[in-house]
C-alpha positions as CSV (number, residue, x, y, z in Angstrom):
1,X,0.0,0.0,0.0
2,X,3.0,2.0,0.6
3,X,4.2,1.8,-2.7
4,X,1.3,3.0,-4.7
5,X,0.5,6.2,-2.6
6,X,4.3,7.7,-4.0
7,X,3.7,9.3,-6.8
8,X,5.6,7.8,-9.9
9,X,6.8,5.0,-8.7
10,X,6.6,1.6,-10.3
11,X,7.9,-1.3,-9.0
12,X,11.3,-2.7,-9.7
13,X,10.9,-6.1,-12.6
14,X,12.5,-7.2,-15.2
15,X,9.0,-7.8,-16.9
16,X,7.2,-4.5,-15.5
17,X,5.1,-7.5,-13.1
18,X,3.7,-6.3,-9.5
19,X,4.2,-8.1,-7.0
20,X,0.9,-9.8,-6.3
21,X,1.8,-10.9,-9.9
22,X,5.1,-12.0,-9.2
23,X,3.4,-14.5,-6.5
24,X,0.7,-15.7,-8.7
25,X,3.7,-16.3,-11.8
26,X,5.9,-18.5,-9.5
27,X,3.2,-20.5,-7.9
28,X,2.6,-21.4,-11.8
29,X,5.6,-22.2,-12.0
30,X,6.2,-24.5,-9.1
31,X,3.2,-26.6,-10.4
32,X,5.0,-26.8,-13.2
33,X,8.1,-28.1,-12.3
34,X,6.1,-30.8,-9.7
35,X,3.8,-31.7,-12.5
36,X,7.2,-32.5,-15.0
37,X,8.7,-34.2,-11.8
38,X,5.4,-36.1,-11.3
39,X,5.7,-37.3,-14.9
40,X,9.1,-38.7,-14.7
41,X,9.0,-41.0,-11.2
42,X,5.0,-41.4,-10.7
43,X,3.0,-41.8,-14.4
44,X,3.3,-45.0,-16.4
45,X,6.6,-46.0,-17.2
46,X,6.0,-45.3,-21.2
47,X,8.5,-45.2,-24.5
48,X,7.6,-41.1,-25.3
49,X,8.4,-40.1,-21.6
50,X,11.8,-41.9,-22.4
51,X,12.6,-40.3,-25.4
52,X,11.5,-37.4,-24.5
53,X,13.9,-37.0,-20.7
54,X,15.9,-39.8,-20.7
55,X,19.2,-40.2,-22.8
56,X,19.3,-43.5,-25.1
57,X,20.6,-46.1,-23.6
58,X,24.2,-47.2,-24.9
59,X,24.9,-50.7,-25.9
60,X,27.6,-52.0,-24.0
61,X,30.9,-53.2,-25.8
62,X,30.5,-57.0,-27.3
63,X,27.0,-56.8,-27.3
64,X,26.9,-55.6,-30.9
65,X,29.0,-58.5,-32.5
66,X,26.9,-61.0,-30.0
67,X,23.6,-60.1,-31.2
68,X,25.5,-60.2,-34.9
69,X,25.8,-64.1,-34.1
70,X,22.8,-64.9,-32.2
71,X,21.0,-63.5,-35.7
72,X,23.3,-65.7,-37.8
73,X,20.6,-68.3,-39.1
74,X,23.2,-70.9,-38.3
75,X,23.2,-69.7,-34.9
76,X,19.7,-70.2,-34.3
77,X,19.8,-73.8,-35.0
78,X,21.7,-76.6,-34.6
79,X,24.0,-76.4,-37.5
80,X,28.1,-76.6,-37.6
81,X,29.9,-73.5,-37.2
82,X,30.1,-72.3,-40.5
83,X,32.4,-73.1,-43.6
84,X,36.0,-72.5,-43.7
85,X,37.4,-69.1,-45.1
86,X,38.0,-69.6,-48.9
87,X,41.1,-69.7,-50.3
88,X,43.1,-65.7,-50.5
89,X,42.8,-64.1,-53.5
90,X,45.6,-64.1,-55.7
91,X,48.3,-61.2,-55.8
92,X,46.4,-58.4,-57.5
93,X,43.2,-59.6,-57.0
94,X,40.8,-57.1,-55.6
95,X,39.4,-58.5,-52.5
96,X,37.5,-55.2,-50.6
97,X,35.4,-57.0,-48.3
98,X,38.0,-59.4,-46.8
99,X,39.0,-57.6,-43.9
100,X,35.5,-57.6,-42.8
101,X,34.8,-61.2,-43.5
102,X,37.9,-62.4,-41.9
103,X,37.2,-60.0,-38.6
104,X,33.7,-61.6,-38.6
105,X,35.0,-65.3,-39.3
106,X,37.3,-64.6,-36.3
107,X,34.0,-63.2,-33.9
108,X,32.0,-66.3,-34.5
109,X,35.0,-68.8,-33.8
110,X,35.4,-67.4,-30.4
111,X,31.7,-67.6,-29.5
112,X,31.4,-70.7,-31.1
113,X,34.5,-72.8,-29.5
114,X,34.3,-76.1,-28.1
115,X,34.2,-75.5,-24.4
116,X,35.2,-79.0,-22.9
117,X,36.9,-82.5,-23.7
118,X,33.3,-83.7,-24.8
119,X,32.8,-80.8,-27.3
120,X,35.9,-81.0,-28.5
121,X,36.0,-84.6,-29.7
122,X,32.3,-83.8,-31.3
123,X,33.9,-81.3,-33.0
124,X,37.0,-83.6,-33.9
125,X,34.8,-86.2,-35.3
126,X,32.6,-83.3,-37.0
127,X,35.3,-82.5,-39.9
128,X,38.6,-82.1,-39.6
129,X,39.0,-78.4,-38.5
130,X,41.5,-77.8,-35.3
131,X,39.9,-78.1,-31.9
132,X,40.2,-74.6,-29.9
133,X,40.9,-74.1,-26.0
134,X,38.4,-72.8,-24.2
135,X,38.6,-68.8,-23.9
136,X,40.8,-67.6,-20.9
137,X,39.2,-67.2,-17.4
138,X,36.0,-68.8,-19.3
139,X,34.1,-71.3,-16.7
140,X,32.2,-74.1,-18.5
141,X,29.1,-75.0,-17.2
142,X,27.5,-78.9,-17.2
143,X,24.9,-80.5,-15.5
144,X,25.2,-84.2,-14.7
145,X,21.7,-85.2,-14.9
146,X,22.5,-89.0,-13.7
147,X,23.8,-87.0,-10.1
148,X,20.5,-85.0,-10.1
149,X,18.1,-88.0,-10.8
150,X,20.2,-90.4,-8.7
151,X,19.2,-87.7,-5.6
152,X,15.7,-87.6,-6.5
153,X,13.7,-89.4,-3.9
154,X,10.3,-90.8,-5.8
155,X,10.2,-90.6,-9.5
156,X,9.1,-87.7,-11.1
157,X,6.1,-89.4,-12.6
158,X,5.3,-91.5,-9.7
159,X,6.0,-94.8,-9.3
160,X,3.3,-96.7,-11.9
161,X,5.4,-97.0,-15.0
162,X,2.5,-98.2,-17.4
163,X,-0.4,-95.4,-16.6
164,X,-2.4,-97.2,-19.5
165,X,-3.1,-100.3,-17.2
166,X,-4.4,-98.4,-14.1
167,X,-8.1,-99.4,-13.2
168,X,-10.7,-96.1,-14.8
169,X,-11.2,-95.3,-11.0
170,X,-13.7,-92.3,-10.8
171,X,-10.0,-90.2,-9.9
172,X,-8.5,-91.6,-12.8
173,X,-11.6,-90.5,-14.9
174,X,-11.4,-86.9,-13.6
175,X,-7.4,-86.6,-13.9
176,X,-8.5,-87.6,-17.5
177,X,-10.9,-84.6,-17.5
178,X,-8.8,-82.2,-16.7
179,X,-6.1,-83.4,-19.4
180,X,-8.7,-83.5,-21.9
181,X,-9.0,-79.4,-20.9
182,X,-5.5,-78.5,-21.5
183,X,-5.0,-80.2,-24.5
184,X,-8.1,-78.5,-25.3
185,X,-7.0,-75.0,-24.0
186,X,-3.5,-75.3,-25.2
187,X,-4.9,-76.4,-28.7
188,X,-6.6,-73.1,-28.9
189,X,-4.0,-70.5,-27.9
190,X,-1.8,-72.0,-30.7
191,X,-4.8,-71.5,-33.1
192,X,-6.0,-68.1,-32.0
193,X,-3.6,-66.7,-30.0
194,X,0.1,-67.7,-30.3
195,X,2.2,-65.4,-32.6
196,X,-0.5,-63.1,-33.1
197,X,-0.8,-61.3,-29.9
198,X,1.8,-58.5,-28.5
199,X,4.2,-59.5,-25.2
200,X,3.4,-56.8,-23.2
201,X,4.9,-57.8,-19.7
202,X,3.7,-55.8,-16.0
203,X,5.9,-53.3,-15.6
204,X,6.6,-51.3,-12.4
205,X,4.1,-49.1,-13.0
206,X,1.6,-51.5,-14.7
207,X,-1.0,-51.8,-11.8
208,X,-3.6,-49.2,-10.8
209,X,-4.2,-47.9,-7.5
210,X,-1.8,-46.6,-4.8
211,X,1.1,-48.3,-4.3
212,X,2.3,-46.7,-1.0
213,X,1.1,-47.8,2.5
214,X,-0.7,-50.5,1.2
215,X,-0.2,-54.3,2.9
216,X,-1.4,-57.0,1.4
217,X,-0.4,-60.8,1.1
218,X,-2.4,-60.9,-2.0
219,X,-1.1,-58.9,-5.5
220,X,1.9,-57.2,-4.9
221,X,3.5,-58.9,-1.8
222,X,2.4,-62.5,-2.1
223,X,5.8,-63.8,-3.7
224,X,8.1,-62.9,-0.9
225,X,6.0,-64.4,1.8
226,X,5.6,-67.6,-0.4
227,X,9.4,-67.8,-1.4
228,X,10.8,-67.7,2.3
229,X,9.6,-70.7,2.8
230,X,10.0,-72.5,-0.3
231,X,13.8,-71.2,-0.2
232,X,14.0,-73.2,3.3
233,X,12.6,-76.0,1.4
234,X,14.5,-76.0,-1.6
235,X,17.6,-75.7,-0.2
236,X,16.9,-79.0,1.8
237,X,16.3,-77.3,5.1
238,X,19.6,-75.5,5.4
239,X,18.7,-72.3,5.0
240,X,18.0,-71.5,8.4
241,X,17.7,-67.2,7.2
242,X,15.0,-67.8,4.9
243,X,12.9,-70.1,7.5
244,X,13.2,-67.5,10.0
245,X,12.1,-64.9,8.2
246,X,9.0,-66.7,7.0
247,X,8.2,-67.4,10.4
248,X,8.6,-63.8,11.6
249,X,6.8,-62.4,8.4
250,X,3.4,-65.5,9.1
251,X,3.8,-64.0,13.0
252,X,3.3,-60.5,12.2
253,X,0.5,-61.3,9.3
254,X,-1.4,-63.2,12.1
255,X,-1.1,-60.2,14.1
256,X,-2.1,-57.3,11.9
257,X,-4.1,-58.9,9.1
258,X,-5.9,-62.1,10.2
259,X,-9.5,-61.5,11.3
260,X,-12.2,-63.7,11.8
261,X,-16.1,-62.8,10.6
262,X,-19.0,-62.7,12.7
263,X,-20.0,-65.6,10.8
264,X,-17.0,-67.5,11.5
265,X,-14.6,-67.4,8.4
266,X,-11.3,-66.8,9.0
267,X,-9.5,-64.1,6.4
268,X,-6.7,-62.1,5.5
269,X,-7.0,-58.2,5.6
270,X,-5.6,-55.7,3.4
271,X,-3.9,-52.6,5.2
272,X,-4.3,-49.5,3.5
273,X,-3.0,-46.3,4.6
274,X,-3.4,-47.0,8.5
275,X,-6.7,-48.6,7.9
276,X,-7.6,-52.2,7.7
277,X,-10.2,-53.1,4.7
278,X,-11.7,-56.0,5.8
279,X,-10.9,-57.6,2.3
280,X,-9.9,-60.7,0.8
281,X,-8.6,-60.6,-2.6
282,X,-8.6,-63.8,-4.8
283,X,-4.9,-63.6,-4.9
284,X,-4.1,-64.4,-1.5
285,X,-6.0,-67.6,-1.7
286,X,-2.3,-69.4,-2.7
287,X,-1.8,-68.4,1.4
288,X,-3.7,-71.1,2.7
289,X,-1.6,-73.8,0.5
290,X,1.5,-71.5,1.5
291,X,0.8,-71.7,5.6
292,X,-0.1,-75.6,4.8
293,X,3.5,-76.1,3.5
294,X,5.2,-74.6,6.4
295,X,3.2,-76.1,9.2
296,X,5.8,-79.0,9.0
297,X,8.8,-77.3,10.1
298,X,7.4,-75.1,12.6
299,X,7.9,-75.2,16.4
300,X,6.2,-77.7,17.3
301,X,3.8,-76.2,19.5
302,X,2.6,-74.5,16.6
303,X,2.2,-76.9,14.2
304,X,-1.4,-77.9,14.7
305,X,-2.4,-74.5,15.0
306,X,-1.1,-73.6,11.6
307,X,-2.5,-76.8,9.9
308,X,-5.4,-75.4,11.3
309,X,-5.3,-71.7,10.4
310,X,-4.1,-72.9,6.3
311,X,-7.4,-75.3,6.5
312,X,-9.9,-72.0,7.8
313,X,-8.1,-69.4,5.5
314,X,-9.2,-72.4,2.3
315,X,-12.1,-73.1,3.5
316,X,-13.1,-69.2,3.3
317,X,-11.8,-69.2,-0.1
318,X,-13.9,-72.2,-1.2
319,X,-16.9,-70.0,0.4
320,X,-16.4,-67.1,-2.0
321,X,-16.7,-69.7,-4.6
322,X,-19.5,-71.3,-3.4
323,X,-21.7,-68.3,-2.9
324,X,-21.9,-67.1,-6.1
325,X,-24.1,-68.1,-9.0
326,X,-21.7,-70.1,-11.0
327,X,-19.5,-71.5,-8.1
328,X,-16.7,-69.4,-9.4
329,X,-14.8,-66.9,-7.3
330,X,-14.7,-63.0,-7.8
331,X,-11.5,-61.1,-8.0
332,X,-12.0,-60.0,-4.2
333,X,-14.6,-60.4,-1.5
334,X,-15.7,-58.3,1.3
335,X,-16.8,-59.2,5.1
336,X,-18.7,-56.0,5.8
337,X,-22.5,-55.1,6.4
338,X,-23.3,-58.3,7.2
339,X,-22.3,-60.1,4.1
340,X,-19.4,-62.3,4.1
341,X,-17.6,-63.5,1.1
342,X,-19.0,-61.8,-1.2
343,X,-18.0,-58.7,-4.1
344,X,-20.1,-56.2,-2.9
345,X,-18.6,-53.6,-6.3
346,X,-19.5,-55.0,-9.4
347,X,-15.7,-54.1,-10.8
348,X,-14.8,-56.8,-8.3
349,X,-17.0,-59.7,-9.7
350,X,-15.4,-60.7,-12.4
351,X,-13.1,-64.3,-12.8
352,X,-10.3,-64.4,-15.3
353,X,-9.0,-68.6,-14.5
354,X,-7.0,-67.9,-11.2
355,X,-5.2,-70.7,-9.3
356,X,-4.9,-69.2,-6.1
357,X,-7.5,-71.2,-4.9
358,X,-6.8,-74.9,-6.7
359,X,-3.1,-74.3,-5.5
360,X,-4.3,-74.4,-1.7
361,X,-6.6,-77.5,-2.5
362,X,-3.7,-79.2,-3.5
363,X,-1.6,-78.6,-1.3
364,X,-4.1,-79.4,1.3
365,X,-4.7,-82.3,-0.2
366,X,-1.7,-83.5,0.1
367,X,-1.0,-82.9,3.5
368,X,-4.0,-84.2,5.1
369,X,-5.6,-86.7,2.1
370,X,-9.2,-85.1,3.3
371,X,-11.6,-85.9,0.4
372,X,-13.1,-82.4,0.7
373,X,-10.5,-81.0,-1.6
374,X,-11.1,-83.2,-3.9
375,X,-14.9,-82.7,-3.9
376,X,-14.1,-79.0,-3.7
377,X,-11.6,-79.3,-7.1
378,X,-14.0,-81.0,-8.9
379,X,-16.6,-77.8,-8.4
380,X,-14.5,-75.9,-9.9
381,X,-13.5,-78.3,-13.0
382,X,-17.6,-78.5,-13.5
383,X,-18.0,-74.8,-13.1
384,X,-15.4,-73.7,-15.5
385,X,-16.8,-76.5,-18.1
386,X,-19.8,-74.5,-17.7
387,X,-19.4,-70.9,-17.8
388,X,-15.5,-70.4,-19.1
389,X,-15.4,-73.4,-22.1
390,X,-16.3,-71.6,-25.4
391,X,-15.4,-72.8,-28.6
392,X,-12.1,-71.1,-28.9
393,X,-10.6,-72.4,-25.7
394,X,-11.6,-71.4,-22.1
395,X,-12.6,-67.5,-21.6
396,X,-12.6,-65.4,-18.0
397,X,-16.4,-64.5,-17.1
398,X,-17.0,-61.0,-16.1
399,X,-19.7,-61.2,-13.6
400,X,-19.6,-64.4,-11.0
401,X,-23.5,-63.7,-9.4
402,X,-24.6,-63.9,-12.9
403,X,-26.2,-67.3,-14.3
404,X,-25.8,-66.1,-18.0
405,X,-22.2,-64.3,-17.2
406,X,-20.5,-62.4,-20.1
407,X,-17.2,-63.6,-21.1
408,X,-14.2,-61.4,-21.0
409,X,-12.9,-63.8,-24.1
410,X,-9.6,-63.9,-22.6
411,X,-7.7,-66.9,-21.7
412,X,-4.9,-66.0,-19.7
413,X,-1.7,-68.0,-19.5
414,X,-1.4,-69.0,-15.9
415,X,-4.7,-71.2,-16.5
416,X,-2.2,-73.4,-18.6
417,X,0.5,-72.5,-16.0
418,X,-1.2,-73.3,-13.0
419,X,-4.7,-73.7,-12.8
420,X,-5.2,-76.7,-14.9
421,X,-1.6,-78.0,-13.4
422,X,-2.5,-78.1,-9.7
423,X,-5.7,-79.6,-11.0
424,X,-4.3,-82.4,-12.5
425,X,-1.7,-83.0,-9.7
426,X,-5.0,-82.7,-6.7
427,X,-6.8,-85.6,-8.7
428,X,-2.9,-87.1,-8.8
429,X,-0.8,-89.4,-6.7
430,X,1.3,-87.9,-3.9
431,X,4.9,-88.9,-6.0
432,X,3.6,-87.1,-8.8
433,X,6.2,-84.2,-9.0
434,X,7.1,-85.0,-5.2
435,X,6.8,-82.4,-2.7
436,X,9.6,-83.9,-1.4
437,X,11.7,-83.4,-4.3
438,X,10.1,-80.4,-6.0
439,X,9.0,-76.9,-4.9
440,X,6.6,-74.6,-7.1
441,X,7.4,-71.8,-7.8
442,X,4.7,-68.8,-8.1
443,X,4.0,-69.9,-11.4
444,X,3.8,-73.5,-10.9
445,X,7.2,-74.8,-12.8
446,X,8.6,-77.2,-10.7
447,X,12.1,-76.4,-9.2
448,X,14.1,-79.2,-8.2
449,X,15.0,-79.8,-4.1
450,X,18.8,-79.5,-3.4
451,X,19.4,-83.3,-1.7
452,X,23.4,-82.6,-2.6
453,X,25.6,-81.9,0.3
454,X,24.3,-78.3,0.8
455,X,26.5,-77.5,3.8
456,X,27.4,-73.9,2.2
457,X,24.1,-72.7,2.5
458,X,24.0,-73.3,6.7
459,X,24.6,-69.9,7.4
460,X,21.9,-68.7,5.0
């Protein structure tokens, strides 16, 4: 106010601005510069933000003559190395593109080597053209599968060599079922889908919703929880880190996130900014099979309580299944204003061929031989004959409490992976892929159980 009662004076700016002005100008700017920040570290990881602020990434040295042989059509199949250099031109002969040839002759031969006694007689007895020593400081690599197998303890098939004579038990006829539906389903993503869709894997930024302050044993943190104990395990119960942690990690998820409803179903919480959402999501289903596994190894005065808790955590699962319309589960499930296990949103109703919840039946299965599982499984087989089987393979169903549901006409590749897998094993004998031999990973492929002296991994 001072300012403007002297006569003829204006304020001091480089762009004649007052100072109310001034404020208004760099507030602009400051939401500016937040909102450009904001776009680098928070939006979706995508190519034009790349180009656009970040500097192209430089190929390392090597890489460049490696990708050079990798796209050699000889060096995509199994082919010999290739032919040897022709003779040299004679003196005066014009011969430009030698040098190049010769310096690419030269990059293959050291990629393509013989890298051990065994490859070097094939390549001896392969046509006449002098052996090479393996590169300097190279390691070569083998795997002597007569050790592994010799340290497996049950077959890897099981024990009935000739399947083809086994009685047609009402088991066998529904591991024959499930067979029958991925042969079907693989059938038809070859057809439709393979080659013909774009890879388009999750990146960091792939999911929606806020990532911060938000607990949850379902999507986002289910694989650490499940691979603490299946490092203990795989490492034949020497690594006494992992198994610790798991236990820590079950101790304070029993704490925090396990509830149990008014109507008696026990369930896993989400945690969500300082507040609990009293929230299963179909994703942590696999925790039920996952507490299952490492009952065995706990103290033992907590062993039957964790049998226990795995069996009450499946059995809710199987209830979200079984309360819907086509005995298929929703995506998540609520117990909140008096409903229990149930999608009260209609954006959570929908069921795209998870495993979560055939992946604790197995495991259950297998640890207590209850026939419920079984029973349970085969719900599930007849439901997704039902409502997912179309005529191009098996489809995801957007609405679960509908009798007529809409199909999403998607068939995702972890029903191959998983789904259909830990189907075929529940309806399977116990030294079928041995859980005494093999761990699953989080997408089902079978990882081998170290049995060899493992006496490096005691201290973790």
């Amino acid at each position: 106010m001072l300012v403007r009662k002297v006569p003829g004076f204006v304020p001091a700016s480089p762009w004649g601005l007052r100072l109310p002005q001034k404020f208004v100008f760099l507030l602009f700017l400051s939401g500016l510069v937040t909102l450009c920040f904001g776009a680098l570290f928070l939006l979706p990881n995508s190519s034009r933000l790349k180009r656009l602020f970040l500097a192209p990434r430089t190929q390392q040295p090597g890489l460049e003559a490696v990708a050079q042989v990798a796209s050699h059509p000889r060096a995509r199949g199994q082919e010999s190395p290739p032919n040897p250099a022709p003779a040299a031109p004679a003196p005066g002969e014009d011969d430009p593109g030698s040098q190049a040839s010769s310096r690419r002759r030269k990059g293959w031969l050291r990629r393509t080597h013989p890298t051990g006694p065994r490859e070097e007689a094939t390549a001896a007895r392969g046509g006449g053209a002098t052996a090479l020593r393996p590169q300097e400081g190279s390691v070569p690599s083998s795997f002597d599968f007569k050790a592994f197998r010799s340290r497996l303890r049950h077959p890897v098939l099981g024990t009935r060599a000739d399947r083809s004579k086994e009685p047609h038990s009402l088991v066998h006829t529904q591991r024959e079922k499930i067979k029958e539906m991925m042969r079907f389903a693989w059938q038809s993503y070859k057809r439709y889908a393979m080659g013909k869709n774009e890879l388009r894997p999750l990146t960091r930024d792939g999911y929606e919703g806020n990532m911060f302050d938000h607990v949850s044993v379902g999507g986002l943190g289910d694989s650490f929880y499940e691979y603490l104990i299946k490092s203990w395990l795989m490492s034949a119960k020497t690594d006494m880190e992992a198994k610790e942690m798991y236990y820590e990690a079950l101790e304070a998820i029993e704490t925090h996130l396990v509830n149990v409803s008014p109507g008696g179903l026990t369930y896993i919480a989400e945690w969500r900014g300082g507040i609990l959402d009293h929230k299963m999501g179909h994703l942590a289903c696999f925790s039920g099979g996952m507490i299952a596994l490492g009952a065995e190894d706990a103290k033992e005065e907590k062993r039957a309580h964790y049998r226990e808790l795995a069996a009450q955590i499946t059995k809710t699962c199987h209830e979200s299944y079984a309360r819907s319309d086509t005995k298929l589960g929703p995506e998540a499930f609520w117990f909140n204003s008096g409903r229990e296990a149930v999608a009260t949103q209609t954006s959570e109703s929908y069921y795209i061929l998870r495993p979560e919840v055939v992946e604790s039946y197995m495991y259950l299965w297998r640890q207590t031989h209850s026939p419920i599982y079984r029973e349970w499984g085969w719900e599930v087989v007849m439901a997704l004959e039902k409502y997912c089987r179309t005529e191009a393979g098996f489809s995801g169903i957007q609405d679960v409490y509908s009798k007529v549901p809409n199909h999403d006409n998607k068939q995702q590749t972890f029903f191959l992976a998983e789904t259909l897998k830990y189907l075929y094993l529940l309806f399977s004998e116990d030294d079928m892929l041995s859980l005494e031999d093999w761990v699953f990973n989080t997408e089902a492929h079978p990882l081998p159980v170290n049995h060899s002296d493992s006496s490096g991994w005691g201290g973790g």
